[in-house]
Backbone as ProteinMPNN parsed JSONL, in Angstrom:
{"seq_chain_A": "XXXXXXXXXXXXXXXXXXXXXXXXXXXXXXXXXXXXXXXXXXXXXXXXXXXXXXXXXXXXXXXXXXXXXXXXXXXXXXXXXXXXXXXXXXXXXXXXXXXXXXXXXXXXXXXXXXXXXXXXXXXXX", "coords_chain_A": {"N_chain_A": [[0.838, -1.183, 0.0], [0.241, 2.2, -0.505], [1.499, 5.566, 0.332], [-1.368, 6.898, -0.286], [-3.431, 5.545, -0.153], [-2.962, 4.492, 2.428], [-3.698, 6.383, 3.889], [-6.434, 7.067, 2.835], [-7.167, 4.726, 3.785], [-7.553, 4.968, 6.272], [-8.507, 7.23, 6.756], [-11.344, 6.52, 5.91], [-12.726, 5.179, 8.126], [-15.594, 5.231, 10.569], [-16.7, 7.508, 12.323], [-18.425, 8.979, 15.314], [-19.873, 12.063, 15.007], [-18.316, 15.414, 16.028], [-19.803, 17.373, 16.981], [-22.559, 18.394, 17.304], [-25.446, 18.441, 14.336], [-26.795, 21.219, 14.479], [-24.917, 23.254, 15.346], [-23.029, 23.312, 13.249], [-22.253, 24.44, 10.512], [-23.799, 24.884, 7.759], [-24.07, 25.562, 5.326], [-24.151, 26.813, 1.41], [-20.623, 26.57, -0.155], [-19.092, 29.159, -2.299], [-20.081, 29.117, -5.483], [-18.619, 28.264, -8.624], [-20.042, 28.956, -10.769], [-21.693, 31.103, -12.026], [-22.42, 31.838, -14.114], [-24.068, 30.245, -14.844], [-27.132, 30.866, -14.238], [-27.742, 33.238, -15.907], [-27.231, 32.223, -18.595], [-29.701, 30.233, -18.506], [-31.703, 32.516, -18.528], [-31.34, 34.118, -20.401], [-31.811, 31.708, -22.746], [-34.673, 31.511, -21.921], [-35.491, 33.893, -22.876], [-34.9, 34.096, -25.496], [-36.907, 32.286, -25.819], [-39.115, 33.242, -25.641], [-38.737, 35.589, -27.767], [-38.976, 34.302, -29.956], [-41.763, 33.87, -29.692], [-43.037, 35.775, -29.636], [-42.286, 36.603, -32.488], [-43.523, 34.798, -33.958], [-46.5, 34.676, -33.97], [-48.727, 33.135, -34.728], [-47.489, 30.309, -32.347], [-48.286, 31.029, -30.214], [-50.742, 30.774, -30.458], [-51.171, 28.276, -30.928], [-50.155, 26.642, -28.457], [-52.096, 27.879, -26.489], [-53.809, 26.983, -27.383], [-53.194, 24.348, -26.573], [-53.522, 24.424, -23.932], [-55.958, 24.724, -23.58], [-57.5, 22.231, -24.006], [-55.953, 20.672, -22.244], [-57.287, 22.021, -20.223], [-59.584, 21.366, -20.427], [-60.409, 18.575, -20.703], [-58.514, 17.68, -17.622], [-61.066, 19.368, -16.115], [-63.613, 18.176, -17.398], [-62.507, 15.642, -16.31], [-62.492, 16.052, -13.606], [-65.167, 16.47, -12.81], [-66.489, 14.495, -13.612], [-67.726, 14.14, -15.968], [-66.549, 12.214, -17.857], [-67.138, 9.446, -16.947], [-70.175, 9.853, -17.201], [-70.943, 9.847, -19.736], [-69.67, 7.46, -20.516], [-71.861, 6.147, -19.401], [-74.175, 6.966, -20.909], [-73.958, 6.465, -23.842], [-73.701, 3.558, -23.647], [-76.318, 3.147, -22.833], [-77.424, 4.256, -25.407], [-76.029, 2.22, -27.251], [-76.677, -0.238, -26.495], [-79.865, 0.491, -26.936], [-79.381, 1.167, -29.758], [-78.699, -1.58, -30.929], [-80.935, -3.478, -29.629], [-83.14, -2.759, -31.664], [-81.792, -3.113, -33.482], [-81.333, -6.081, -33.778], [-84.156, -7.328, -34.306], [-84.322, -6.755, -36.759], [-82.236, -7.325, -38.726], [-82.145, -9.162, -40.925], [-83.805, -8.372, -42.421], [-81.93, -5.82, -42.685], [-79.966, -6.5, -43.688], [-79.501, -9.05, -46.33], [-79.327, -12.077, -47.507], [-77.87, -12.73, -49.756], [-75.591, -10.263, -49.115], [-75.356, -10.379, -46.558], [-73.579, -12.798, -46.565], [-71.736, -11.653, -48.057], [-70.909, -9.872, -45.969], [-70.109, -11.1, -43.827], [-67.785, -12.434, -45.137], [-65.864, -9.778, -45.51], [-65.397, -9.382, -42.593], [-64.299, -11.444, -41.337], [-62.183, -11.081, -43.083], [-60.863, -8.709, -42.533], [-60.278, -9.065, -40.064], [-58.32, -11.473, -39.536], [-56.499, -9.964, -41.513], [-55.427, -8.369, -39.884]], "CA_chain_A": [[0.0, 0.0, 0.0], [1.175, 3.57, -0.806], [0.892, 6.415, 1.015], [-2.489, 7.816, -0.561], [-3.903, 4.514, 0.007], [-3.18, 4.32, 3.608], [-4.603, 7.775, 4.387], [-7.813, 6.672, 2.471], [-8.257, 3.535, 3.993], [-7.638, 5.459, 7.893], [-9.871, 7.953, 6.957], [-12.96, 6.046, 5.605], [-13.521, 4.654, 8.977], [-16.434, 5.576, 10.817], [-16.749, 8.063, 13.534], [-19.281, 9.815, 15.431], [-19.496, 13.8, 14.767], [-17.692, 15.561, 17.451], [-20.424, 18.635, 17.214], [-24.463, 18.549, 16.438], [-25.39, 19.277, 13.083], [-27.21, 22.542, 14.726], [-23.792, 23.794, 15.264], [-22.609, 22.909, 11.794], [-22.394, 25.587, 8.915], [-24.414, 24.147, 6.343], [-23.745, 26.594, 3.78], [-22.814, 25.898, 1.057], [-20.034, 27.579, -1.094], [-19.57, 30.218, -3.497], [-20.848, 28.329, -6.8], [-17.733, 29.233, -9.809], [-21.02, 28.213, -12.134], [-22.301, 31.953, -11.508], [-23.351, 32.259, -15.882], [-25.976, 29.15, -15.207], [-28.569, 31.574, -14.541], [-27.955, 33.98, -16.809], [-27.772, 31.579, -19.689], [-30.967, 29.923, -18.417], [-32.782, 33.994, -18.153], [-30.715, 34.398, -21.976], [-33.002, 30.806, -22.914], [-36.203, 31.982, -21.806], [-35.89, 35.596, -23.547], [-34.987, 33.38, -27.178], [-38.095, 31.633, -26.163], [-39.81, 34.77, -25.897], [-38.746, 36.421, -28.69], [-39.878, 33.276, -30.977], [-43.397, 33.305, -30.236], [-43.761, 36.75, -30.07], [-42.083, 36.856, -33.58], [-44.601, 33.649, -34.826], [-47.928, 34.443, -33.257], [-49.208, 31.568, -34.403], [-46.896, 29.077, -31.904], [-49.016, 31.323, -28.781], [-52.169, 30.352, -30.347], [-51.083, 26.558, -30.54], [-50.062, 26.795, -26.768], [-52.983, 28.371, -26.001], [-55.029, 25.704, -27.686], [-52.809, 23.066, -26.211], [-53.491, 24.229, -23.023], [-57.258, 24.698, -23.35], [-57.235, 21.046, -24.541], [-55.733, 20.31, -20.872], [-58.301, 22.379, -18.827], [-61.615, 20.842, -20.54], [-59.84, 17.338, -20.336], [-58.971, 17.987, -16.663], [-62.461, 19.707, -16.134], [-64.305, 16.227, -17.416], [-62.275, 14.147, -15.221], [-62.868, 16.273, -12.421], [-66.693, 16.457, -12.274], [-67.237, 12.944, -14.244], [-68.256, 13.792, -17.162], [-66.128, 10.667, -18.627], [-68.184, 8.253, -16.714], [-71.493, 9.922, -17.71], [-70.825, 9.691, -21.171], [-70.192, 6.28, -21.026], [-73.143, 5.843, -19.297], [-75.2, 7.575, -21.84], [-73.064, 5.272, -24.817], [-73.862, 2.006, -23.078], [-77.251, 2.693, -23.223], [-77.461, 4.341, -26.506], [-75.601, 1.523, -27.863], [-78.094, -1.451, -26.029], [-80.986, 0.893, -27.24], [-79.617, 0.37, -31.169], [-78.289, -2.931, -30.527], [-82.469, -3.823, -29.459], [-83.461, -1.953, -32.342], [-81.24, -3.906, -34.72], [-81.339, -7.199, -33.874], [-85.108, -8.042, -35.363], [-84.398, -6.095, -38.322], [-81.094, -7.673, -38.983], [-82.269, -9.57, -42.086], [-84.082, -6.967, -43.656], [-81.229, -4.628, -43.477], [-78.624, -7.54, -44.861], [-80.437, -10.298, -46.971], [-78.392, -13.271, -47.334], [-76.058, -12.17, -50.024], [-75.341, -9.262, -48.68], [-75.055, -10.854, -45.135], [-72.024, -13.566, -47.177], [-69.974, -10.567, -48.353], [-70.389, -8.57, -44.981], [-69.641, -11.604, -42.953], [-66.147, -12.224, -45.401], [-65.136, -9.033, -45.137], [-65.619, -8.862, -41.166], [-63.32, -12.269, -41.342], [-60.651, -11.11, -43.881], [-60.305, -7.614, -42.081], [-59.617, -9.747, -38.417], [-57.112, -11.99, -40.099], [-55.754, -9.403, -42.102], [-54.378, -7.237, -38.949]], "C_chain_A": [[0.88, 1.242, 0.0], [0.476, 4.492, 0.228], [-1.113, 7.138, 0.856], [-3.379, 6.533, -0.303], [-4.579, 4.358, 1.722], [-4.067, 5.303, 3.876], [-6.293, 7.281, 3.912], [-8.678, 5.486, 3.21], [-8.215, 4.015, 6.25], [-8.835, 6.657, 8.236], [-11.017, 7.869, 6.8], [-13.401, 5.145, 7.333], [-14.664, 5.801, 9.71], [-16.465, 6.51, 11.947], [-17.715, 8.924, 14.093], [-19.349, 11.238, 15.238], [-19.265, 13.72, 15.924], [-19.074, 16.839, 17.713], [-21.508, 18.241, 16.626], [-24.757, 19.036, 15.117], [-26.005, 20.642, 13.418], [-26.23, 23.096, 14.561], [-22.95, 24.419, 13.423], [-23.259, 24.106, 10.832], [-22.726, 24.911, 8.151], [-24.538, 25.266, 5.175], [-23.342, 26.4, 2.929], [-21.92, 26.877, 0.324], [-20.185, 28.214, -2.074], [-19.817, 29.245, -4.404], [-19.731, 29.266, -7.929], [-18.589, 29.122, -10.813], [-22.181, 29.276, -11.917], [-23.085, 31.993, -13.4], [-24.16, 31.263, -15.816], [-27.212, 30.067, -15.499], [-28.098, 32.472, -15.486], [-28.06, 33.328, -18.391], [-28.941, 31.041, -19.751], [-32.124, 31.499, -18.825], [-32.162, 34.125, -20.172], [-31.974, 33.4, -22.901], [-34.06, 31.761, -23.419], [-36.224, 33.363, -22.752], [-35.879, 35.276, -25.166], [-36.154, 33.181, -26.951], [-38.999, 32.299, -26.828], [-40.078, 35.593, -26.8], [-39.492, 35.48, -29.846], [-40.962, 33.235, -30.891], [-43.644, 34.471, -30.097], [-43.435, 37.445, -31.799], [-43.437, 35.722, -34.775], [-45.659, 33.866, -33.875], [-48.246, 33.199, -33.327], [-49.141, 30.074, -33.471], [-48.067, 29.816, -30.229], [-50.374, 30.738, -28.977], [-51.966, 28.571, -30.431], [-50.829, 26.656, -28.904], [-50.97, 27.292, -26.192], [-54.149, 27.531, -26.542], [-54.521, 24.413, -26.796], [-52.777, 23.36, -24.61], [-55.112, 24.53, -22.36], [-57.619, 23.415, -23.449], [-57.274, 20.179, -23.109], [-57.053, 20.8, -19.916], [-59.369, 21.697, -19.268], [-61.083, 19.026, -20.284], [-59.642, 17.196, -18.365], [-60.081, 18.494, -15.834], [-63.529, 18.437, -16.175], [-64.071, 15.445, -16.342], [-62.626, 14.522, -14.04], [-64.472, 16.32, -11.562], [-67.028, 15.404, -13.088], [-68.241, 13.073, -15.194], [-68.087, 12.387, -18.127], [-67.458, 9.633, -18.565], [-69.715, 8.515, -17.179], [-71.538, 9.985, -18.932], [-70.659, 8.302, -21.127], [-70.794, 5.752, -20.986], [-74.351, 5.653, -20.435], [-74.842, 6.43, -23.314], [-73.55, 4.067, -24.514], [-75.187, 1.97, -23.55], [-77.806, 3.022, -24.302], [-76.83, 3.139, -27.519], [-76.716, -0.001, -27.499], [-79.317, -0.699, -26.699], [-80.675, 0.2, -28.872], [-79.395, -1.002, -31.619], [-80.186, -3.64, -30.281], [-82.911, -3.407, -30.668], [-82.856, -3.325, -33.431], [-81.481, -5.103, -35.328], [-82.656, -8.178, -34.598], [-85.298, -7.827, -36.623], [-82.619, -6.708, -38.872], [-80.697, -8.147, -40.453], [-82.591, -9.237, -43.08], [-83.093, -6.391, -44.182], [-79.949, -5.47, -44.085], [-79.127, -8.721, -44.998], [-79.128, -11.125, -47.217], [-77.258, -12.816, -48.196], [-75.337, -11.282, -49.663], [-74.324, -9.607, -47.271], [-73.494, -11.695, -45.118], [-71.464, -12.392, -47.308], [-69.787, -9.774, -47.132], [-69.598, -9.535, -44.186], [-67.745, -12.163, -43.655], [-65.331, -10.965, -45.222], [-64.757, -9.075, -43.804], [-64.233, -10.007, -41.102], [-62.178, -12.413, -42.522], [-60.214, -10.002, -42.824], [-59.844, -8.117, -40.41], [-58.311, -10.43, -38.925], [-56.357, -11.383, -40.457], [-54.38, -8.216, -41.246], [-53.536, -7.844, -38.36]], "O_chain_A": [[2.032, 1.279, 0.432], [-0.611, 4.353, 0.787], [-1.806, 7.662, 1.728], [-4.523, 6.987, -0.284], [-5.715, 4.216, 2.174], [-5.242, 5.014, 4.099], [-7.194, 7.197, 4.747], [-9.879, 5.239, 3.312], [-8.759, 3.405, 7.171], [-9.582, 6.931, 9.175], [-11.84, 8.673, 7.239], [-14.477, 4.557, 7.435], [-14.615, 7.005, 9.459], [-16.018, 5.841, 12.878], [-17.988, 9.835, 13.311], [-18.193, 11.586, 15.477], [-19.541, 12.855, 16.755], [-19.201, 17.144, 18.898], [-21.488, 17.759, 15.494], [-24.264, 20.117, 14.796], [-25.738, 21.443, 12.523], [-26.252, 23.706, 13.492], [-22.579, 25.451, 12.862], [-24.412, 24.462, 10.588], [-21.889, 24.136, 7.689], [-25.366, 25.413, 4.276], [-22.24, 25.852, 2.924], [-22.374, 28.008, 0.146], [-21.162, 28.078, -2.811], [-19.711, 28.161, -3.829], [-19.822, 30.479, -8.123], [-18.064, 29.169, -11.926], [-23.333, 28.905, -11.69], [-24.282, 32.194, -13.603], [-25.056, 31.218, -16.659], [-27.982, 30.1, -16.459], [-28.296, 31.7, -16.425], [-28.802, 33.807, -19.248], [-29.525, 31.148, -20.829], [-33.221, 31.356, -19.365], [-33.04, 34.212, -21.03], [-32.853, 33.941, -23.571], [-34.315, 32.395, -24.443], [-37.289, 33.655, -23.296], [-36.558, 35.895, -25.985], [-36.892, 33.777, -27.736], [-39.521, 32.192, -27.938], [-41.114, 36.247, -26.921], [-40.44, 35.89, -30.516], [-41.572, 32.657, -31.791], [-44.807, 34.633, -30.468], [-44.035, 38.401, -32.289], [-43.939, 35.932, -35.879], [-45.659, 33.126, -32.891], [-48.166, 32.327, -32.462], [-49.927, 29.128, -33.515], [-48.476, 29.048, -29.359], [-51.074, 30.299, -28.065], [-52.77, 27.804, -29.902], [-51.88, 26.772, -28.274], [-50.77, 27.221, -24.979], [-55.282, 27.513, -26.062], [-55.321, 23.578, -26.374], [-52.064, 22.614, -23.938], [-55.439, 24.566, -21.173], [-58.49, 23.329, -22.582], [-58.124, 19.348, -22.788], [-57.649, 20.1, -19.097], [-60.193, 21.388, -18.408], [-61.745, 18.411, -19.447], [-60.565, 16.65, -17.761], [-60.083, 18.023, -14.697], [-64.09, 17.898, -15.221], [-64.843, 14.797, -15.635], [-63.065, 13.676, -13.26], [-64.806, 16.25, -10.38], [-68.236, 15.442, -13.32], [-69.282, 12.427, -15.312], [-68.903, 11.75, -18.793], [-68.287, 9.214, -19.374], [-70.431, 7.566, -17.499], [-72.677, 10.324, -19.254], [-71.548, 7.711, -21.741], [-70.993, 4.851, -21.801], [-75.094, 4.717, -20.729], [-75.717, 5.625, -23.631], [-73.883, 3.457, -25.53], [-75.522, 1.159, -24.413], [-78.779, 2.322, -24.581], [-77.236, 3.203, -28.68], [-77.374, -0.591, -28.356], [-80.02, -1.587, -27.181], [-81.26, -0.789, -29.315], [-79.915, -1.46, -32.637], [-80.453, -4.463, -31.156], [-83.493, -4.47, -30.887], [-83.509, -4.23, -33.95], [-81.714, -5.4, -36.5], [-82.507, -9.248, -35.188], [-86.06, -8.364, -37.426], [-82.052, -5.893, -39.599], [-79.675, -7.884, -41.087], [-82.184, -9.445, -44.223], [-82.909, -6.229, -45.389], [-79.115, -5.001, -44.86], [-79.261, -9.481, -44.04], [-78.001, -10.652, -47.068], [-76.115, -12.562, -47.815], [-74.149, -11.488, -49.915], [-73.163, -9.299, -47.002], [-72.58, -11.55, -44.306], [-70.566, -12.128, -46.509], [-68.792, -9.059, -47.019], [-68.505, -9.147, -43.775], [-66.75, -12.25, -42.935], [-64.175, -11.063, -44.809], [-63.572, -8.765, -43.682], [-63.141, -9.506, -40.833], [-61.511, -13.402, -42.825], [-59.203, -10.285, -42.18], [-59.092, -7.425, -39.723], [-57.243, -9.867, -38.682], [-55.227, -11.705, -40.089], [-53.324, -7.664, -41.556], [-52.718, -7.245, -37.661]]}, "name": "protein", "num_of_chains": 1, "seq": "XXXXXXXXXXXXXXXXXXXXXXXXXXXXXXXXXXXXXXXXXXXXXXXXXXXXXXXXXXXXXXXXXXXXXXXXXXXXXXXXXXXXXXXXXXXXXXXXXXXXXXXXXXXXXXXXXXXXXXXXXXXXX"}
């Protein structure tokens, strides 16, 4: 073992603090990475200048965030579920509706080419 070795392996042992972390300066140091923010504030002002140079990208963002509130809005007072309510039984209502008229509205040949298509287009995916 070499010197930088020893020191490493005397100083990774464990020891209790000698002082409370209350005591303890938790501060932390100057930061030499002082142009972060100003390149981040530089960013945002490109952003800025791009959509006030393309109107059009404020009115997409402003659709794409009306989009969010009526979506959020639904889920929050349950509209979802009452729509599928309403679906279920609009769909059992034509579903009743259909089923004695079934033959009328597709007579036998009709009924052969709907029922090959229905079983090429399952196979076919």
């Amino acid at each position: 073992m070499d010197e930088d070795e020893q020191q490493i392996a005397s100083s990774s042992s464990l020891e209790p603090p000698t002082s409370p972390l209350s005591n303890r300066d938790l501060t932390l140091p100057p930061s030499i990475h002082t142009s972060d923010s100003y390149i981040y504030w530089v960013v945002c002002c490109c952003v800025v200048a791009a959509v006030l140079q393309n109107l059009y990208l404020m009115f997409i963002f402003i659709l794409f965030e009306l989009i969010y509130l009526v979506k959020r809005a639904c889920g929050t007072f349950g509209l979802y579920e009452s729509m599928l309510v309403q679906l279920n039984k609009l769909k059992c209502h034509f579903q009743s509706w259909y089923e004695p008229r079934r033959d009328l509205i597709f007579p036998a040949p009709l009924n052969n080419i709907r029922k090959r298509t229905l079983r090429h287009s399952i196979w076919s995916n």
